[in-house]
C-alpha positions as CSV (number, residue, x, y, z in Angstrom):
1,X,-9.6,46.1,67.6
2,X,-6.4,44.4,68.5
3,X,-5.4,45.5,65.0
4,X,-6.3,49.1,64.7
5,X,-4.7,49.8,68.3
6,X,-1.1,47.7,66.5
7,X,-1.2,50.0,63.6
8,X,-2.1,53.2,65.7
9,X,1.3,51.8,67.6
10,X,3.2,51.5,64.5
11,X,1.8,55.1,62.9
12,X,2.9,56.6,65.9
13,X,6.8,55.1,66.0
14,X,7.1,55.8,62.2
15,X,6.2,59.5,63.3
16,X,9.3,60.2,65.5
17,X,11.6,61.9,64.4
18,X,14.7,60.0,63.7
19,X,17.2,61.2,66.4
20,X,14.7,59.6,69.2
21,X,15.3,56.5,67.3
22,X,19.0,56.1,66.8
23,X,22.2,57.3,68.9
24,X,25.1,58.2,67.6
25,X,27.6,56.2,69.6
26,X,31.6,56.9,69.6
27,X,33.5,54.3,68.5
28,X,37.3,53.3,69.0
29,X,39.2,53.3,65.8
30,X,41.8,51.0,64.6
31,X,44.2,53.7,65.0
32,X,42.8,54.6,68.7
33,X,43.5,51.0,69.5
34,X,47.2,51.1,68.2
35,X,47.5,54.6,70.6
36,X,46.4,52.7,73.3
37,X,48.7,50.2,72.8
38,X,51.5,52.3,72.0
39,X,50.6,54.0,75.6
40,X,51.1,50.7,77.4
41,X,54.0,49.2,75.9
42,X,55.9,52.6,76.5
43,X,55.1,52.4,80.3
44,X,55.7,48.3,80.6
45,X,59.2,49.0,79.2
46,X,60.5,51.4,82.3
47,X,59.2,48.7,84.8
48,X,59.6,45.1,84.4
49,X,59.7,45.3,80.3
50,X,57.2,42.0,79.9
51,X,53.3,41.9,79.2
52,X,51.1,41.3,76.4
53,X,48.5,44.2,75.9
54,X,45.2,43.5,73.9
55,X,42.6,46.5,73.1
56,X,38.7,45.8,72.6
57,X,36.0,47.6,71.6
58,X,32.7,48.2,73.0
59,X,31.4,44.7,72.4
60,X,34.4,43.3,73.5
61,X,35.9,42.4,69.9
62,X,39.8,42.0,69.6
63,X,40.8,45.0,67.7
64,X,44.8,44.9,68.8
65,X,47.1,42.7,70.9
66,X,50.8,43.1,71.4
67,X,53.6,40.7,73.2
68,X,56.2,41.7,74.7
69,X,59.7,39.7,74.2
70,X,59.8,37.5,77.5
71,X,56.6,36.9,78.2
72,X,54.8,33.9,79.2
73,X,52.6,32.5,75.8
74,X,49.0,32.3,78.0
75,X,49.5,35.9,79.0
76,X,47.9,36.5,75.2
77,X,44.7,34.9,76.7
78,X,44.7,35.9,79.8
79,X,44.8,40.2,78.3
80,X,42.1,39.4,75.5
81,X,39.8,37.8,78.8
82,X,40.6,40.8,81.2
83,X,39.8,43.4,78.3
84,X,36.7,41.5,77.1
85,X,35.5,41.4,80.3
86,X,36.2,45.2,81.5
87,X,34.0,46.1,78.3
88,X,31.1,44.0,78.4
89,X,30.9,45.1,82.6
90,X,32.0,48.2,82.1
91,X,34.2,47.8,85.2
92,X,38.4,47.4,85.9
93,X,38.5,43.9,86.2
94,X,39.9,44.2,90.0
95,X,36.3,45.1,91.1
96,X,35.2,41.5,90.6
97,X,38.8,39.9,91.8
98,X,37.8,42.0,95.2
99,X,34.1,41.1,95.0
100,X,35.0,37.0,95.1
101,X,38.1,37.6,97.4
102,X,35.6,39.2,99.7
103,X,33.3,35.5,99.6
104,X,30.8,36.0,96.2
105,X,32.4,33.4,94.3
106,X,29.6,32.1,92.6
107,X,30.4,35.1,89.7
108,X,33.1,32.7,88.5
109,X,30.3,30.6,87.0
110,X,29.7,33.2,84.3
111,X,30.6,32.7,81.2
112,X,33.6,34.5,79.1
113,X,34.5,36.2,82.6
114,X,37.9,36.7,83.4
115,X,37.8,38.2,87.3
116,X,41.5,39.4,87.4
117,X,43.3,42.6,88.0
118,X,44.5,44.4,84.6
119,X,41.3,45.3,82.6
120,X,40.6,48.5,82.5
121,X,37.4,50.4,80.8
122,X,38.6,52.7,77.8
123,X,36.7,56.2,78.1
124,X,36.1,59.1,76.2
125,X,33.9,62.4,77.3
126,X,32.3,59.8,79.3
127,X,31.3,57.0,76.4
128,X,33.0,53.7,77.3
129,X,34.3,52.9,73.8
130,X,36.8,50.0,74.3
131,X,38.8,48.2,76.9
132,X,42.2,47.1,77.6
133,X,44.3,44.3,79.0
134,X,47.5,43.4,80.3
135,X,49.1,39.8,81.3
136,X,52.2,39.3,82.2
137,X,54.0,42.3,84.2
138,X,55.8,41.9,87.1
139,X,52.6,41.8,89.3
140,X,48.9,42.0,88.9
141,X,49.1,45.8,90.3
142,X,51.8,46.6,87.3
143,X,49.5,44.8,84.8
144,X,46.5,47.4,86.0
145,X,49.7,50.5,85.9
146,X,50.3,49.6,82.5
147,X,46.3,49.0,81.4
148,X,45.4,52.5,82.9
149,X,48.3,54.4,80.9
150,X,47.6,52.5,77.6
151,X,43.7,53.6,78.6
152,X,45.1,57.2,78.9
153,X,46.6,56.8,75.3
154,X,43.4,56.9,73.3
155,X,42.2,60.7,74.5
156,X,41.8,62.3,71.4
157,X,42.2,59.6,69.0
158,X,38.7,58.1,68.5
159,X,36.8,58.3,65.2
160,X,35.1,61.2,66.3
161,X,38.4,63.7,66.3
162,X,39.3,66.5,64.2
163,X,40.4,65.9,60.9
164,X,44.1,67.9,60.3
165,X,44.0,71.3,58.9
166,X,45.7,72.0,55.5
167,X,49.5,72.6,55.3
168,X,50.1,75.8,55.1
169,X,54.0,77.3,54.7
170,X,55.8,78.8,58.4
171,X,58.3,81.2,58.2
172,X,60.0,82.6,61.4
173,X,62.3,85.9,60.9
174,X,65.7,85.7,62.9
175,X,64.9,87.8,65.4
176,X,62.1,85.7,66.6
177,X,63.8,82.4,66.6
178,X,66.7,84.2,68.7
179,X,63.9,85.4,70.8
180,X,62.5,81.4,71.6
181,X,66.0,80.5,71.7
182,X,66.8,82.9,74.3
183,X,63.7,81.8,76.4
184,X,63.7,77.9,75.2
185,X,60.2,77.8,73.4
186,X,57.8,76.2,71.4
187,X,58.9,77.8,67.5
188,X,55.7,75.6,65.7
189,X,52.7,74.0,67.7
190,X,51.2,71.5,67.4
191,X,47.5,71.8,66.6
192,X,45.9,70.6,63.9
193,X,49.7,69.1,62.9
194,X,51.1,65.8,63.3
195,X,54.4,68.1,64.0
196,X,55.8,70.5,66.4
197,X,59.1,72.5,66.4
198,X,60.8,73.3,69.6
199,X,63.5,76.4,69.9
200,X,65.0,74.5,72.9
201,X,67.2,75.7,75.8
202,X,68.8,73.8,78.7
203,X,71.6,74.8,81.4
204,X,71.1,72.4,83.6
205,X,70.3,68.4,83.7
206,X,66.7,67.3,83.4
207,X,64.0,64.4,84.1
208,X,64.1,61.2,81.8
209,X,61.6,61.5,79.4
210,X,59.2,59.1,77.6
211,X,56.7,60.7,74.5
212,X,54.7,57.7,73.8
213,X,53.7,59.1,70.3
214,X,56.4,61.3,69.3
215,X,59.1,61.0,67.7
216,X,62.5,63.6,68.6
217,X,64.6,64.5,66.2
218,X,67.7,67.1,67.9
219,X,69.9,68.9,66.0
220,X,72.2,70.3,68.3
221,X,72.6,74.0,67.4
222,X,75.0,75.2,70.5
223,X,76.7,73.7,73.7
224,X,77.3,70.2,74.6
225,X,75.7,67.7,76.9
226,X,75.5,64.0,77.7
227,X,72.5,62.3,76.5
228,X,71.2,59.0,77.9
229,X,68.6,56.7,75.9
230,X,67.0,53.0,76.3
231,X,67.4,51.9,80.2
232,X,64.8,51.8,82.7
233,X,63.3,55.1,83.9
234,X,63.6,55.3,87.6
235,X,60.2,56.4,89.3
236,X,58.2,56.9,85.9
237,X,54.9,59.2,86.2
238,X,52.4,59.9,83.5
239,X,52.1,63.9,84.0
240,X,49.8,63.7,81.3
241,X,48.5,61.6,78.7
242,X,51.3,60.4,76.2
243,X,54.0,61.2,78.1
244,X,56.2,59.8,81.5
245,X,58.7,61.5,83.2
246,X,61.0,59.8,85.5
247,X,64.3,61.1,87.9
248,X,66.7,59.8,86.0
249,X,67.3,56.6,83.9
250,X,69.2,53.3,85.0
251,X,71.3,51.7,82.1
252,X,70.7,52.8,79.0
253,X,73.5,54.0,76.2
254,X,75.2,57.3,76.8
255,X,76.5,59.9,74.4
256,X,77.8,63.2,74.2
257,X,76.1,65.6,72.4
258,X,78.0,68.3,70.8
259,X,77.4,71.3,67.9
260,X,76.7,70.3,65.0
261,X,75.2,66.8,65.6
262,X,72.0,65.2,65.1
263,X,69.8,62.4,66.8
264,X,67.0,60.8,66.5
265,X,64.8,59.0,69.0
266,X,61.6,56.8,68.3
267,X,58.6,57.4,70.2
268,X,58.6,55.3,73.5
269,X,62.9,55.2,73.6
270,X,63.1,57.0,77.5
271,X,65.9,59.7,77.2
272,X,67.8,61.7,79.7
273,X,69.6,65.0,79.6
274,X,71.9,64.3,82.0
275,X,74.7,66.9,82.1
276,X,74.5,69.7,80.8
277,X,78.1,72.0,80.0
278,X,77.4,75.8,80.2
279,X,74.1,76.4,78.5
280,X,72.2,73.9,75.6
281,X,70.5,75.4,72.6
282,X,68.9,72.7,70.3
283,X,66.2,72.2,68.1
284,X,63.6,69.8,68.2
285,X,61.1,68.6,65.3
286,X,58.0,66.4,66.9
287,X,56.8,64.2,64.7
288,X,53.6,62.3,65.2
């Protein structure tokens, strides 16, 4: 009997239909990983410019890990524990540094558990898929600043996104770049590209900038200005995910832009309009 009611089991398992016996999962790709880390090192370099960043996945494997010149040789460690453990609790790490501040300190007896501030969950459409962590900034909240903007970096870039759409050939009459020139405008989007032209206008100075992915490439087609890059952004926000803005920058290498020149700036180089003489018309060509 025993036997007839293990095979009437096993019939009935071998007659569901496959989707209510495997989910599909997202997963964080290698290149997700280098996004996220490409996120955090952008941010840690307008504040104290040190850290080690490490990305996980799911199970809490080492997928990337990055040091920053100056920083202390155990932060590696320290960023793979804080990341390991974010993923396999599905917490920020500073949930269990408050939980045995507050007087539960027998959680420090687990195994593979590293209880400090800086881990942060990595999630897409509401799948954790990853984690990171950061050692080694000035302080344990900048380590958690830098974690949740390298976090912020993967949106989009999991294996489940859009391949790119075929090349096709753009052509823009005259009058219509004169138009987005008059009105300082995107010429080329974006989407389904890893490029984007910009008909770009200015009359006036403008925030620092930081474009984690992008690269700027200016060719100055009117007007001059002075251009700031490198430094330290001063009061750097994420406005949204990829790219900081700041007030202004500290330091940094200044130039004066004039018509007829070209320059290029690497994704994550913070850079500053900071005069402006008469009015500014430049292009820009985005490249991802």
């Amino acid at each position: 009997m025993r036997r007839t009611s293990l095979m009437a089991l096993l019939s009935c398992l071998a007659a569901l239909p496959a989707g209510a016996q495997v989910a599909q999962q997202k997963t964080l790709t290698l290149e997700g990983a280098r996004n996220v880390i490409a996120a955090a090192v952008a941010l840690a370099r307008t504040r104290a410019g040190t850290g080690v960043i490490a990305v996980v996945d799911a199970g809490g494997n080492l997928m990337a890990l990055e040091r920053l010149d100056g920083t202390f040789a155990a932060g590696a460690t320290i960023s793979i524990g804080k990341a390991r453990t974010a993923a396999l609790f599905k917490k920020p790490t500073k949930v269990f540094e408050d939980i045995i501040r507050n007087g539960r300190t027998s959680m420090v007896a687990l195994n593979d558990f590293t209880p400090l501030q800086g881990g942060i969950p990595i999630t897409v459409d509401g799948e954790i898929v990853g984690a990171v962590g950061v050692s080694g900034a000035a302080s344990a909240q900048e380590d958690e600043e830098v974690a949740l903007a390298g976090a912020a970096g993967v949106l989009g870039r999991v294996g489940t996104a859009a391949p790119l759409r075929p090349m096709a050939v753009s052509y823009f009459p005259r009058d219509s770049v004169r138009a987005a020139f008059q009105r300082g405008s995107v010429l080329l989007d974006g989407a389904g590209r890893n490029y984007m032209v910009h008909a770009s206008r200015r009359d006036r100075a403008g925030q620092a900038e930081v474009h984690v992915l992008d690269t700027d490439v200016i060719y100055v087609l009117d007007g001059s200005a002075t251009l700031v890059t490198g430094g330290t952004v001063a009061s750097p926000r994420t406005i949204e995910p990829n790219e900081i803005r700041g007030d202004s920058i500290e330091g940094g290498e200044r130039r004066q832009l004039a018509k007829g020149d070209v320059i290029t700036i690497p994704n994550g180089i913070p850079h500053w309009f900071a005069q402006v003489n008469g009015t500014l018309q430049y292009y820009v060509v985005k490249v991802r």
